[in-house]
Every structure is written in C-alpha cells, then in structure tokens.
C-alpha positions in Angstrom: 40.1 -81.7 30.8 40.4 -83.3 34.2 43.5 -85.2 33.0 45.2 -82.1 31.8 44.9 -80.3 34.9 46.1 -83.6 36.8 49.3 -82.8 34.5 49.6 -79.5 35.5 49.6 -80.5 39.4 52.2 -82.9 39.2 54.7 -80.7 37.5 57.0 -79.3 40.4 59.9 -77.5 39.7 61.6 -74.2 40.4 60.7 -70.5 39.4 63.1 -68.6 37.5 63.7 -65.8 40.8 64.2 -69.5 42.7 67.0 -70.2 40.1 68.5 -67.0 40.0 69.0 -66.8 43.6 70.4 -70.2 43.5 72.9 -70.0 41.3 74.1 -66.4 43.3 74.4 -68.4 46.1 76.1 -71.0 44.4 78.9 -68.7 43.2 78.8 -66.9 46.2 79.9 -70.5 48.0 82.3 -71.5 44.8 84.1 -68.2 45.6 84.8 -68.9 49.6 85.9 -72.1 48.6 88.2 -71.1 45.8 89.4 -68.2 47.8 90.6 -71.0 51.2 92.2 -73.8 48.5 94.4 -70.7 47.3 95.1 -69.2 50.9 96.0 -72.6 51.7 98.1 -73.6 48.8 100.3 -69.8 49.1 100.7 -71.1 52.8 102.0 -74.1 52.4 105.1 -73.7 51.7 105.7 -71.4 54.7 104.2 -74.3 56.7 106.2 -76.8 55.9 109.3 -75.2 55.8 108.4 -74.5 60.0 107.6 -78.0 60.4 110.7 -79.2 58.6 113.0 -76.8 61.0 111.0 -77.9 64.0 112.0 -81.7 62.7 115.5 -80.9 62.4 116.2 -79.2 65.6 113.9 -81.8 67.5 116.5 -84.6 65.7 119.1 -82.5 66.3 118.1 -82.2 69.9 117.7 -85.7 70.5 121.0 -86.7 69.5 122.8 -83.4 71.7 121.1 -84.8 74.8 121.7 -88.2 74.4 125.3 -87.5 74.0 125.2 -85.6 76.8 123.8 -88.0 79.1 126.8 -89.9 78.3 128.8 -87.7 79.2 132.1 -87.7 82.1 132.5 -84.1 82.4 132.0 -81.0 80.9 135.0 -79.3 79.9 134.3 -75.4 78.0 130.6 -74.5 79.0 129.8 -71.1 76.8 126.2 -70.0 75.8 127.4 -70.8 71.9 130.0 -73.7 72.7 129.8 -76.7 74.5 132.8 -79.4 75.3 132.3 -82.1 76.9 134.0 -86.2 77.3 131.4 -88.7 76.4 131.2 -92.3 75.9 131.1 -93.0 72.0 130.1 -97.0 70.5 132.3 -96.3 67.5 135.9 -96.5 67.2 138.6 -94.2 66.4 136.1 -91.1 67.6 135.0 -89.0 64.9 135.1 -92.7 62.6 132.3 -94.9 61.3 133.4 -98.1 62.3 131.0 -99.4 65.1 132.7 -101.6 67.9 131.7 -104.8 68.2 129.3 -106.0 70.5 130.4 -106.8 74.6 133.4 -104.3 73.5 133.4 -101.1 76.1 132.6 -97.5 74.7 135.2 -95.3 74.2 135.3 -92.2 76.0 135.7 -88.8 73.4 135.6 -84.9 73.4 132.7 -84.1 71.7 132.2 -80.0 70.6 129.2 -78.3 70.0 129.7 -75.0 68.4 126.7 -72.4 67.4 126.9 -69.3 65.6 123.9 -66.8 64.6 123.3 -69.2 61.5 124.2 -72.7 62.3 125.2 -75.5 64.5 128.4 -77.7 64.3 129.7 -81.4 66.0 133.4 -81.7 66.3 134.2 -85.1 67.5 137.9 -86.1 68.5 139.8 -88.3 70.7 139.5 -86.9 74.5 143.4 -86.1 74.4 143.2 -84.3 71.1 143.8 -80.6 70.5 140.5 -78.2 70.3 139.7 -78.0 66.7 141.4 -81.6 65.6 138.7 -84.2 64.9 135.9 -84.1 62.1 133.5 -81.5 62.3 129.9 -81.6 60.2 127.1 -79.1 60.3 124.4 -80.0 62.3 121.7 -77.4 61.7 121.6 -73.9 59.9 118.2 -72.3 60.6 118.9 -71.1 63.9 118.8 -67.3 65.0 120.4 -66.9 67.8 124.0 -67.8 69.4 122.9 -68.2 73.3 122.1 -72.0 72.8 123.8 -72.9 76.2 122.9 -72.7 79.5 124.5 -74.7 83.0 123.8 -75.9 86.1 125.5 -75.0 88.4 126.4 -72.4 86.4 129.5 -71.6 89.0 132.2 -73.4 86.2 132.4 -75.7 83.2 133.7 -78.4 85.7 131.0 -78.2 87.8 128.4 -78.0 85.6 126.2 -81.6 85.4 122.8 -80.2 83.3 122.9 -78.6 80.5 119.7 -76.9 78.7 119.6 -76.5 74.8 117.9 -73.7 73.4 117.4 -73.3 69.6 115.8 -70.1 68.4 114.9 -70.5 64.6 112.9 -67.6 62.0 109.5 -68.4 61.6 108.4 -68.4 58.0 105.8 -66.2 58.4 107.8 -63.4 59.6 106.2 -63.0 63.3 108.9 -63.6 65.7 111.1 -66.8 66.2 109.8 -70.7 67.0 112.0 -72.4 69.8 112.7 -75.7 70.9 113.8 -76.4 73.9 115.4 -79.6 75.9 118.0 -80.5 78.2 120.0 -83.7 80.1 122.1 -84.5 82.9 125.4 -85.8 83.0 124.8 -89.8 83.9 128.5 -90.7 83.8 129.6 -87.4 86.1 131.7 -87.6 89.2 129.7 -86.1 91.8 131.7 -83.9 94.5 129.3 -83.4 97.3 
C-alpha cells in the first residue's frame, strides 16, 4: 500500500481546465501570428515596389550629377528640362565605343527632359541641333515635372548648381516619396 501511494505522488501532469486553457491560448497566439505573416505577405509587394523606385531614382540620380559635375556650362535651365556641355569618355557622343586610355574626353550636349510620367537622356555632339542625338528613358515612376532647380537662378548661363528633385507615388497610396540630390558645375568658367 505504501508503494502504490509512492506511485500516485510521482505522477505530475496537467488537469483538464490546465489543458483547456492551454490550448485557448495556444490558438489565441497561432492566430496573431497567422494574422502578421499574411499582413506582411499582402504588403510586400507594395514594399518592394517603393524600394525598387527609390533604387532607380537613387541610380538615376547618381549618374545625372556625376554628369553634371562634368559639366562646361549650362545651356537651357527649365524646372522639367536640363541642357548642359559635359565631358563624355566615349566617342562619337551618344556611341558606345569607349576612348582609349590617356585619350582626352570629349566635350557633348547632354538633355535631360522630365514629363509628369518619366525621365529621358538625349546625348549629342555639343554642335548638334536640339532633339538630334539618341535619347533613352531613364525613369518612369515620377510624379511630378518640376525636377529642376538653379543657382543662381538669374539665367541658364549663369547657373553653376543644379538640384534634382524626383517626386515618385508611393505604393501605399499616402502622398509621394522623394529623392533629392544636386552638383556643381567643376568644369564652369567662373565670371566673378
């Protein structure tokens, strides 16, 4: 008799009120978690789709103002349009053919043209007539035209910093993401 009630005090275990409250909580916890893994996978498309814009007008960005700080002189200087001579390591401009190293850059008239949906590079020889040269899209989830701004603001000639503003939609709906950046002219002629 001793050794059954010895038995009996070793078995440990739950109650069945223990168990039932248990597994409430369990499915209680099961739902959060299955309710955040689908909030996160109908979001993530959204999300990526802002961090791929942001990517594209960052690369776009980097290559405007590089260009830029190449630049001689600014020649049309509009909030959507942007003309300028820079110094270009390929030749013809608007070609593929890289020059070879110790040979000089070549200067050409680079365009940057934004509408309301997108963003264009014209590249041409600095002689050429507007429009002549090979143009590519750049960029196509902007919002806004008013890309451009100048300083001194007074004309395009005088104008040696430029500012680059892209607006783009945000995926979600709630207002517009932008990315901003700008450059000086290295290669202007300076009137003071």
């Amino acid at each position: 008799m001793k050794r059954l009630r010895s038995l009996r005090a070793e078995e440990s275990g739950f109650t069945l009120v223990e168990l039932l409250v248990a597994a409430a909580m369990g499915v209680v916890l099961m739902g959060a978690i299955a309710a955040l893994v689908i909030s996160a996978v109908k979001y993530q498309p959204r999300i990526s789709g802002k961090a791929e814009n942001v990517t594209s007008a960052r690369g776009i960005l980097e290559r405007l103002t590089r260009e830029i700080r190449s630049g001689e002189r600014i020649e049309v200087a509009e909030p959507s349009r942007v003309v300028f001579i820079a110094y270009e390591r390929h030749s013809p401009c608007g070609s593929n053919t890289m020059l070879e190293s110790g040979q000089p850059s070549v200067p050409c008239r680079i365009t940057y043209s934004c509408t309301t949906t997108s963003c264009s590079r014209n590249e041409a020889p600095p002689v050429s007539a507007a429009g002549s040269g090979t143009t590519q899209t750049l960029f196509s989830e902007i919002n806004s035209s008013q890309v451009f701004s100048y300083e001194p603001n007074a004309n395009p000639g005088e104008a040696t910093y430029v500012r680059v503003t892209f607006r783009m939609p945000d995926p979600q709906g709630s207002g517009s993401l932008t990315v901003s950046d700008g450059a000086s002219l290295r290669n202007a002629t300076l009137s003071y």
